[in-house]
TIVEXBA-285138 format. One record per atom (N, C-alpha, C): residue in one letter; x, y, z. Coordinates in steps of 0.1 Angstrom, whole numbers, plus 5000, padded with zeros to 4 digits. Layout:
# residues N
AXYZ...
END
This chain:
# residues 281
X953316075577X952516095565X951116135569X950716055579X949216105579X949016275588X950416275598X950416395603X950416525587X951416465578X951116555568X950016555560X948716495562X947916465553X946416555559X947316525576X945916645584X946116785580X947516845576X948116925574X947517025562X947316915551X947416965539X946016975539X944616935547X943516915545X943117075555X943817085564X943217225567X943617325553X944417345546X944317445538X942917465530X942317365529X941017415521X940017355535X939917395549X938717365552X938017515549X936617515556X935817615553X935017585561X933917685570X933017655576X931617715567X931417705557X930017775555X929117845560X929217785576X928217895581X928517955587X929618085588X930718155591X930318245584X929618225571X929918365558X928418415558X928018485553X926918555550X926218465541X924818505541X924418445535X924218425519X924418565511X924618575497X925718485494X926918455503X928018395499X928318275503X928018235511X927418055516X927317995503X925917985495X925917905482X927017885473X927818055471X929018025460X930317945463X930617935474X931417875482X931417715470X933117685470X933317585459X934817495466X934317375471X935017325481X936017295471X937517305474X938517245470X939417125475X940317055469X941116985481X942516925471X943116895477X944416855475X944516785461X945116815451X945316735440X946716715435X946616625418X947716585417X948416675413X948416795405X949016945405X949316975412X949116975424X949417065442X950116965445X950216845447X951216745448X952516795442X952516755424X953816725421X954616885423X953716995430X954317125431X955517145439X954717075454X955217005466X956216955466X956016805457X957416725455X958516805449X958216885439X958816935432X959917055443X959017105452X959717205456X960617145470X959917045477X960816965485X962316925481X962216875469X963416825464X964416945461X964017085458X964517155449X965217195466X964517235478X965017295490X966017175494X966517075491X967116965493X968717015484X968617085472X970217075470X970817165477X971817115484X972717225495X972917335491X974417325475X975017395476X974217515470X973217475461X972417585454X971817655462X971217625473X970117645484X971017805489X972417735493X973617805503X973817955490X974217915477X974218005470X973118105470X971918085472X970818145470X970818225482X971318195494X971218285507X972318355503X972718335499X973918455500X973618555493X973518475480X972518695468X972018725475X970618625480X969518735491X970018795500X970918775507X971418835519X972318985511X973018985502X973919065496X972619155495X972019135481X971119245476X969919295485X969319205491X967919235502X967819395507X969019465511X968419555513X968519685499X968819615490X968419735484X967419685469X967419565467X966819485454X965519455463X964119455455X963319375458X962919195459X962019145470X962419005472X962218975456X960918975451X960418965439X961718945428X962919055427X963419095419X964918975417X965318985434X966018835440X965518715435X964118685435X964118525431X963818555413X963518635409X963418655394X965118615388X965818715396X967418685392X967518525398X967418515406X968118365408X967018235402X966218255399X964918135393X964618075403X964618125414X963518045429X961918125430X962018085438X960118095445X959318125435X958818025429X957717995420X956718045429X955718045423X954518035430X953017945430X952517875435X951417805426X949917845437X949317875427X948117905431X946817855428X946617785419X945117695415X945617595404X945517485406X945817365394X944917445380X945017345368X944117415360X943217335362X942517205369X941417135374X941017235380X941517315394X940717415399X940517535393X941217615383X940417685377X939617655370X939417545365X938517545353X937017505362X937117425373X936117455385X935717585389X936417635390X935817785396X935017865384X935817815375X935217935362X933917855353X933917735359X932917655356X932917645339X934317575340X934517595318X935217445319X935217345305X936017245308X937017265299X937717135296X939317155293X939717225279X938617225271X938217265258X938417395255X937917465268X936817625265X938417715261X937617795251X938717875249X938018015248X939018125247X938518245244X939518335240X939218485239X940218515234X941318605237X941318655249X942218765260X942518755273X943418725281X943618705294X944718795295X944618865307X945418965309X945718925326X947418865327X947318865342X948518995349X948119045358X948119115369X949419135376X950719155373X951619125385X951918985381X952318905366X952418785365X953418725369X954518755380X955818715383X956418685377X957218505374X957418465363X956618395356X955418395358X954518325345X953618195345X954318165359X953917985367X952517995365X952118045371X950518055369X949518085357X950618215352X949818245341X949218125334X950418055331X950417955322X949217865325X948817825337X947817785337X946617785335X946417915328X945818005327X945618045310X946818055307X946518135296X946518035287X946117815286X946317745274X944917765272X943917855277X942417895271X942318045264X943518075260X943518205253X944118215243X943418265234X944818325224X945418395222X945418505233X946618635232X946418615248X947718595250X947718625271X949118755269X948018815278X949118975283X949118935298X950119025296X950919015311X951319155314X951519185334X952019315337X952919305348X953919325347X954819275358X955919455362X956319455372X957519595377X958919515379X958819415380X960019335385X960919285373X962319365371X963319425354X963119195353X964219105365X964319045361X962418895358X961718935365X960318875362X960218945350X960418995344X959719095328X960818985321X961618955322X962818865313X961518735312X961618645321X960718535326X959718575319X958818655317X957718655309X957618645297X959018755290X959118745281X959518585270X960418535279X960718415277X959418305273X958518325278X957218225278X956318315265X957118415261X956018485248X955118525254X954618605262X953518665266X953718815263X952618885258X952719005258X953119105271X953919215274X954319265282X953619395280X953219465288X951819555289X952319645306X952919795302X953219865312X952019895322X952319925335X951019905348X950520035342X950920145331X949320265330X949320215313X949620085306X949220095297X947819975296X947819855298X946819825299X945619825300X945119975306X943419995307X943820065293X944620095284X944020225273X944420155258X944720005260X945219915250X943919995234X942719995241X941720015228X940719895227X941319765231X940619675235X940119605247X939419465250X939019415264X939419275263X939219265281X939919135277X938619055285X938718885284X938018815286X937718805302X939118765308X939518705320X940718835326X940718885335X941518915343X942018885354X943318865355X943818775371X944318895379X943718885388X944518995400X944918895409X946218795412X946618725419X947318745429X946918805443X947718825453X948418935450X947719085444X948119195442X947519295449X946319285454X945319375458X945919425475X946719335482X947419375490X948919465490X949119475475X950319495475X950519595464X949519705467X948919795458X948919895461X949220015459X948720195467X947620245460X946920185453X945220195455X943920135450X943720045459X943419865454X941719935447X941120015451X939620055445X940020095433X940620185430X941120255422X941320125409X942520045414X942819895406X941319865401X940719785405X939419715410X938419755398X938319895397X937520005390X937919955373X939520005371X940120025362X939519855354X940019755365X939719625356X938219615356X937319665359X936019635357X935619685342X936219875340X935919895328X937019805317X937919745322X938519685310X938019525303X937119475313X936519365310X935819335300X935519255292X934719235281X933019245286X932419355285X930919355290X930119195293X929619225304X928719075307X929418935304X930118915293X931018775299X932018805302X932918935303X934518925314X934518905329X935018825330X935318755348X936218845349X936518825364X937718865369X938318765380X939018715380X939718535393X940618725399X940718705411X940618755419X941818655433X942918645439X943318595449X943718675458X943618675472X944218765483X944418685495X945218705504X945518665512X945018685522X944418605532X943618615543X944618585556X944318615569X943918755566X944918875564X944218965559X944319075545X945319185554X946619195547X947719275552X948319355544X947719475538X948719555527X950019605531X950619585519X952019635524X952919595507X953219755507X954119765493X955519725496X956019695484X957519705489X958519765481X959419845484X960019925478X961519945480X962019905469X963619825470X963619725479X964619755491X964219625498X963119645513X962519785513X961219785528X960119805522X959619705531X957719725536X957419885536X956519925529X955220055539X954320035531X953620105543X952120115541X951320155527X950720125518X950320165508X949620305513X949420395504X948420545504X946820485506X946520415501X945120375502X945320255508X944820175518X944420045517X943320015526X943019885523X941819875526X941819805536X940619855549X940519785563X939119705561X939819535564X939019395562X938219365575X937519335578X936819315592X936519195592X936519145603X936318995608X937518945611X937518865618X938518795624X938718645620X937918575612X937918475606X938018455591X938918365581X938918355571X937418375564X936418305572X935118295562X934718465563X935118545577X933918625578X934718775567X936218745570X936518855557X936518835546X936418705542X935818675529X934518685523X933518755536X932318805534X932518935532X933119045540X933319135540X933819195531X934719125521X935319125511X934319175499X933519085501X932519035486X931419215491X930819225506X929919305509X930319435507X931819435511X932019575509X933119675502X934119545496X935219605487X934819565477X934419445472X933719405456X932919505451X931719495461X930419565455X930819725456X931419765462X931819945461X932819965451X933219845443X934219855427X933119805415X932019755422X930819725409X931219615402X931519515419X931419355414X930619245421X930119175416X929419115426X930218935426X929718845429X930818725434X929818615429X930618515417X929918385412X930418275419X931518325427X932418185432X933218205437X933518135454X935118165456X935518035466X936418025466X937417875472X938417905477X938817825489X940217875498X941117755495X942417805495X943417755482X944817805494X945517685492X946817735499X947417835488X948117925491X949218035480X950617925485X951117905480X952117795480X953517875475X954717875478X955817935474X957017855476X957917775462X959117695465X960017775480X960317675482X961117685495X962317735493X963417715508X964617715505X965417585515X966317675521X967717545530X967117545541X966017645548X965317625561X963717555560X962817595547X961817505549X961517445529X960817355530X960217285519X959717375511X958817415516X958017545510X957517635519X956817725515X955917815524X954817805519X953317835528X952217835526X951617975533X950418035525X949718125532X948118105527X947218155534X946218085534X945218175522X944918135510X944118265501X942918185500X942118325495X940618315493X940818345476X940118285465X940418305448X938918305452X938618425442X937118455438X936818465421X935618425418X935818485407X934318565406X934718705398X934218795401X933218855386X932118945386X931618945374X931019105379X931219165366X930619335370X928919335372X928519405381X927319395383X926319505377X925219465378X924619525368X923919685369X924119715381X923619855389X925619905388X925320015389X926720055394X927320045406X927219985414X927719905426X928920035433X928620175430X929320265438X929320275448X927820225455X927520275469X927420165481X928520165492X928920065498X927119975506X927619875512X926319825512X925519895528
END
């Protein structure tokens, strides 16, 4: 236990003085809670029934090379995802349990796990997903479903935008970046923002990896210092500047070989800046 307890404490360390200086202050320590727990338990137990586990290798193994992973755990109802309790969003976004507003639009919503955590401060949550069986799952939870070119031209804005562990998995993440800045509700639309450190684009298409047409090259060799680089040089050249960001395990139910998976993300949350932020720094 305590081996697992050193375990679970590196996912949110941080060195602060790693990052630049504009981004040192916004820096918003996180750590282990009872939502990240019962995820945990949750998904330990679930990698624990045999026969289901044994069933689930086998579709993947059948379909993988021509279905997407995405599309595999959509059909079978595995690998959830969990990415910020709603104690830590509402820390990041600096809102309490009350706040509400009126549009959340998330990004690639898989099946909705997160959304949800997300959208009990909204009153219309849209959603954008490619994946036939994740678009069922969405639909299921009543969320509006909103095609990837229909979105920016709805006629309206939305409050909050989630781009959750999309921006690597995109063929043209500025391009993205742009679109949700003009779709934002002027001066109070955020944008929560997650990517994986460090930062590896790669689309996937049926069942292979390639390279996206655009992507973007992250510099530093350390979580803090691409998470600088991030904010200096891909935010601000999309005309965003940074209120806040926190390192957060990306967490994904397991299967018959481990409990779960872990990969290590940076969640920012992001606000359009007030110059046109075209010109890199």
């Amino acid at each position: 236990k305590r081996r697992r307890r050193i375990q679970w404490s590196r996912w949110y360390r941080c060195c602060p003085d790693l990052m630049g200086e504009s981004v040192r202050p916004l820096f918003v320590q996180s750590h282990l809670d009872t939502d990240t727990k019962a995820f945990l338990k949750h998904s330990q137990e679930k990698s624990g029934w045999l026969f289901t586990q044994l069933y689930h290798s086998l579709v993947s193994s059948v379909l993988s090379p021509i279905v997407s992973r995405t599309s595999i755990n959509g059909f079978l109802g595995r690998g959830s995802m969990f990415v910020f309790s709603a104690d830590q969003f509402q820390q990041l976004l600096q809102i309490g349990p009350d706040w509400e507003a009126d549009r959340l639009l998330d990004l690639g919503a898989g099946d909705g796990g997160v959304t949800e955590v997300m959208g009990v401060h909204f009153k219309q949550v849209y959603a954008t997903e490619v994946s036939p069986p994740m678009k069922w799952h969405l639909q299921r939870r009543n969320y509006t479903l909103l095609g990837i070119d229909e979105w920016q031209h709805t006629g309206f804005q939305y409050d909050v935008i989630s781009c959750l562990n999309l921006l690597d998995r995109c063929d043209d993440p500025l391009h993205l970046l742009r679109d949700i800045k003009s779709s934002l509700v002027p001066k109070t639309g955020r944008l929560v923002l997650a990517a994986v450190l460090p930062f590896q684009p790669y689309i996937e298409i049926g069942g292979k990896w390639e390279r996206p047409k655009e992507h973007l090259k992250i510099a530093g060799k350390t979580w803090e210092e691409q998470v600088t680089n991030l904010c200096r040089e891909v935010f601000k050249r999309a005309g965003f500047e940074l209120e806040a960001v926190t390192r957060l395990p990306y967490l994904c139910e397991g299967d018959m070989y481990n409990d779960y998976y872990v990969l290590d993300d940076a969640v920012f949350v992001l606000k359009a800046s007030e110059d046109s932020g075209d010109s890199p720094q």
